[in-house]
C-alpha positions as CSV (number, residue, x, y, z in Angstrom):
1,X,7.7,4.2,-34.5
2,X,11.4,4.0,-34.8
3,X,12.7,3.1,-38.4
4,X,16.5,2.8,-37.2
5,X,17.6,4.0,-40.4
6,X,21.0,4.7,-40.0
7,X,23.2,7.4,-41.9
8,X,27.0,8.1,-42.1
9,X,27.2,11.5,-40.8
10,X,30.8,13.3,-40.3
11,X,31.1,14.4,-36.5
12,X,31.3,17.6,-35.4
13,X,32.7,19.1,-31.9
14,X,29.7,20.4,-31.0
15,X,27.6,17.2,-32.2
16,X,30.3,15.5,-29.2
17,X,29.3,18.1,-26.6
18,X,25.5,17.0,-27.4
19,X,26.1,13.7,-26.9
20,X,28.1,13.6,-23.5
21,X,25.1,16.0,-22.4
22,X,22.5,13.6,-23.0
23,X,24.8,10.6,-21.6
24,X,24.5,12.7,-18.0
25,X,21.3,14.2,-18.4
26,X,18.6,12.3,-17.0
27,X,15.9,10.6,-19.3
28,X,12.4,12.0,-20.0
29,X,8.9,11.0,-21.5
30,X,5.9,13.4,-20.8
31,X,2.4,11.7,-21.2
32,X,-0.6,13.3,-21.8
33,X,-4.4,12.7,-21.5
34,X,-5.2,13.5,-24.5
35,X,-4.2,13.6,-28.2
36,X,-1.8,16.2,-29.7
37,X,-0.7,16.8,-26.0
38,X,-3.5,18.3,-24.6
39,X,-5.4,17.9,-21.4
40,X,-3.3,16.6,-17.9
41,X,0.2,16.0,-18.0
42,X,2.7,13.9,-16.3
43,X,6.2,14.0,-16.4
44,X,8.4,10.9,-16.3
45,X,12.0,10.2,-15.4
46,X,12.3,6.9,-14.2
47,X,10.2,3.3,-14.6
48,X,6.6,3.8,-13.8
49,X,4.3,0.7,-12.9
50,X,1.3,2.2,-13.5
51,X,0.1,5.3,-15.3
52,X,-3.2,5.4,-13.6
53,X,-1.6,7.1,-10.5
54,X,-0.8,9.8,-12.6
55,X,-3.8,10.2,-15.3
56,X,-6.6,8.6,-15.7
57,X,-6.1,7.9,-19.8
58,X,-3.3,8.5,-21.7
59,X,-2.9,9.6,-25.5
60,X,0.1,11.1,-26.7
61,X,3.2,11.8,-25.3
62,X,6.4,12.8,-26.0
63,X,10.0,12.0,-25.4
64,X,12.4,14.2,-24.5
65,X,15.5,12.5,-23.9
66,X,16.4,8.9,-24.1
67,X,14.7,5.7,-25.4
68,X,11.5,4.0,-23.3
69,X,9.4,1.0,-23.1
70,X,5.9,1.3,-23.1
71,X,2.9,-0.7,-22.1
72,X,-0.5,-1.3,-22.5
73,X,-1.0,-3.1,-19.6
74,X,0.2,-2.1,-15.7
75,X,3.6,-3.8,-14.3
76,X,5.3,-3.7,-17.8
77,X,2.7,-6.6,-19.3
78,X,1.6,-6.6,-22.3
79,X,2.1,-5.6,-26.1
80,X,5.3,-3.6,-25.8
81,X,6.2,-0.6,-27.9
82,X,9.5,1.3,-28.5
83,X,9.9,5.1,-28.2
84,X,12.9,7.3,-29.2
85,X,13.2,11.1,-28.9
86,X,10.4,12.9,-30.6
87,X,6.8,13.5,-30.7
88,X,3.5,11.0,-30.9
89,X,0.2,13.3,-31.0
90,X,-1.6,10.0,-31.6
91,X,0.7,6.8,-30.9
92,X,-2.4,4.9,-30.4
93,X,-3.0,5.5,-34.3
94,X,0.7,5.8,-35.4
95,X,1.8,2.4,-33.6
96,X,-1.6,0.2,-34.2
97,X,-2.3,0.3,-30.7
98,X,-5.5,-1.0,-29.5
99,X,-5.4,0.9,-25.5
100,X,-3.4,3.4,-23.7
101,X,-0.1,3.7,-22.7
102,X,-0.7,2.1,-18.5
103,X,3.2,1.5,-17.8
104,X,6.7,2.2,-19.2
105,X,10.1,1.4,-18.6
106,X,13.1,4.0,-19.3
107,X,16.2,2.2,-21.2
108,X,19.1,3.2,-19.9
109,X,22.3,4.8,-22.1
110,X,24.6,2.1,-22.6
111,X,27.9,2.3,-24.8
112,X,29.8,-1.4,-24.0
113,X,29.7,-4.6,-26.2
114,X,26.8,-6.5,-26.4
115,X,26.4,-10.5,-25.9
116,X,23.3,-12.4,-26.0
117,X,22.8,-16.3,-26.2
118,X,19.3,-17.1,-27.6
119,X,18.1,-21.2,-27.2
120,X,15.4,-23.1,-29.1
121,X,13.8,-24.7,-26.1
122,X,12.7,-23.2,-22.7
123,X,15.5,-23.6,-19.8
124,X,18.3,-23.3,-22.2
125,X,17.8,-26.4,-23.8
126,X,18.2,-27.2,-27.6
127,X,20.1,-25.6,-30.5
128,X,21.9,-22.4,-29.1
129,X,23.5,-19.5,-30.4
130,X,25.4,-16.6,-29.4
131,X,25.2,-13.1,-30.8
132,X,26.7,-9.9,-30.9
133,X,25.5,-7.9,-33.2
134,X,22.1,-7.6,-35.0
135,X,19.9,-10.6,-36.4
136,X,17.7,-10.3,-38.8
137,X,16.4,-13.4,-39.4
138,X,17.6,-16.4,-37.3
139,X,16.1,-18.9,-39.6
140,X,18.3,-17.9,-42.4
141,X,21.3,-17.2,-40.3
142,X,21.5,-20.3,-38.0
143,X,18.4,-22.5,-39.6
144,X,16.7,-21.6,-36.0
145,X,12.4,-22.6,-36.5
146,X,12.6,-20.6,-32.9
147,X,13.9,-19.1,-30.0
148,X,12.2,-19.9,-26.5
149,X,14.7,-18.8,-24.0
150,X,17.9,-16.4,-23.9
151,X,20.7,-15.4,-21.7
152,X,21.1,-11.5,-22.3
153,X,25.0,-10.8,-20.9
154,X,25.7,-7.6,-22.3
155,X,23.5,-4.7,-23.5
156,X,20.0,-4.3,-24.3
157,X,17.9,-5.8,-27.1
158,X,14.7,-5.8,-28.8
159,X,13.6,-9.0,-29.7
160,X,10.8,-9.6,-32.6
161,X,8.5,-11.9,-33.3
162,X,8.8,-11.7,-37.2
163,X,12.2,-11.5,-39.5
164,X,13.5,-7.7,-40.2
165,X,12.4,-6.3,-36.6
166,X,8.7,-6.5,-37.4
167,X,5.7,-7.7,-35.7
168,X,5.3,-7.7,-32.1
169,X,8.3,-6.8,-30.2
170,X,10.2,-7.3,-26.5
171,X,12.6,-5.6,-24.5
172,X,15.5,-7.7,-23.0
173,X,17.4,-6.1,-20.4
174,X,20.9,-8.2,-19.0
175,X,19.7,-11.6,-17.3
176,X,18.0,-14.8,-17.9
177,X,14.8,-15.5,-19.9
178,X,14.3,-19.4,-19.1
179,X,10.6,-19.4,-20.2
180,X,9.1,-16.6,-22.6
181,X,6.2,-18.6,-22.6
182,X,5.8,-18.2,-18.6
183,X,6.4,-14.2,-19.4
184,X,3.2,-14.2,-21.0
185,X,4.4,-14.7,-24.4
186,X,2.9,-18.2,-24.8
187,X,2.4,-19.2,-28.7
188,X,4.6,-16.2,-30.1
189,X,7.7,-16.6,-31.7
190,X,11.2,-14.6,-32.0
191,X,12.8,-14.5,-35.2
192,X,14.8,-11.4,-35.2
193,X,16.9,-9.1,-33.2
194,X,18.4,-6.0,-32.7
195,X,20.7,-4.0,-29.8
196,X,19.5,-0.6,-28.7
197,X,22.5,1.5,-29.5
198,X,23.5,5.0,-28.7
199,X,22.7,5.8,-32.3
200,X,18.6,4.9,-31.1
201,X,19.1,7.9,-28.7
């Protein structure tokens, strides 16, 4: 997966053009039946419920343009798993995951600020705190033991359930998360982080 390292690079006009292509250009994830992109295919541009409409397995794919979501369960359930441009011949081995790909979600290009209020308790309740940029450790940062609910009001994040955006992860879009538990996310806790920038793309 993603290692977000980031590097200062000088910009160059053509580097610009690039990037205001891919703002308009719509995003893309091929999947494949099997590994090193082999066997059916089926092209994606948009959220997609479930992948068994399309193949009947799934086991590498790769992503064209944009960032996505993906799944190992239908309707966007499960262990969640970030993609950025480039190619997986065997994401199942690459990513430690333990079944196909059965759903993903695109995540859209997004340049604005980015706001997020994270609580300790379900339904807002308890110690809360806002951010705006990345957190890699809340424990450290605001002596937070956890974070049960959030209020995501500007931009998209990843949330992790271990410090330094490791372990188990989840995708926040903008809107309210009273109860991560009642998500499916009962016993798990988030201790780190970090917006999905146009740098991800």
């Amino acid at each position: 997966m993603c290692s977000f390292k980031l590097e200062h690079l000088t910009p160059l006009p053509l580097l610009a053009n690039q990037s205001l292509s891919l703002s308009l250009s719509p995003l893309q994830i091929i999947f494949y039946e099997d590994r090193n992109f082999q066997g059916r295919s089926y092209e994606c541009m948009s959220d997609c419920p479930d992948m068994s409409s399309y193949l009947s397995r799934c086991h590498s794919c790769r992503v064209e343009r944009g960032c996505f979501m993906v799944y190992d369960r239908t309707n966007y359930m499960g262990n969640q798993y970030f993609l950025r441009r480039g190619e997986y011949a065997d994401y199942m081995s690459m990513m430690g995951m333990s079944d196909c790909i059965k759903s993903c979600r695109m995540i859209p290009m997004y340049r604005g600020s980015y706001r997020m209020r994270i609580y300790e308790r379900e339904n807002f309740g308890g110690m809360m705190h806002e951010l705006m940029d990345d957190c890699d450790n809340i424990m450290d940062r605001y002596r937070m033991s956890n974070c049960m609910s959030c209020n995501v009001m500007e931009g998209h994040w990843l949330m992790y359930e271990q410090p330094h955006y490791r372990g188990r992860m989840m995708y926040m879009r903008p809107g309210e998360y009273r109860s991560f538990m009642n998500m499916g996310w009962s016993g798990m806790r988030f201790m780190s982080m970090r917006r999905i920038t146009d740098s991800c793309y």
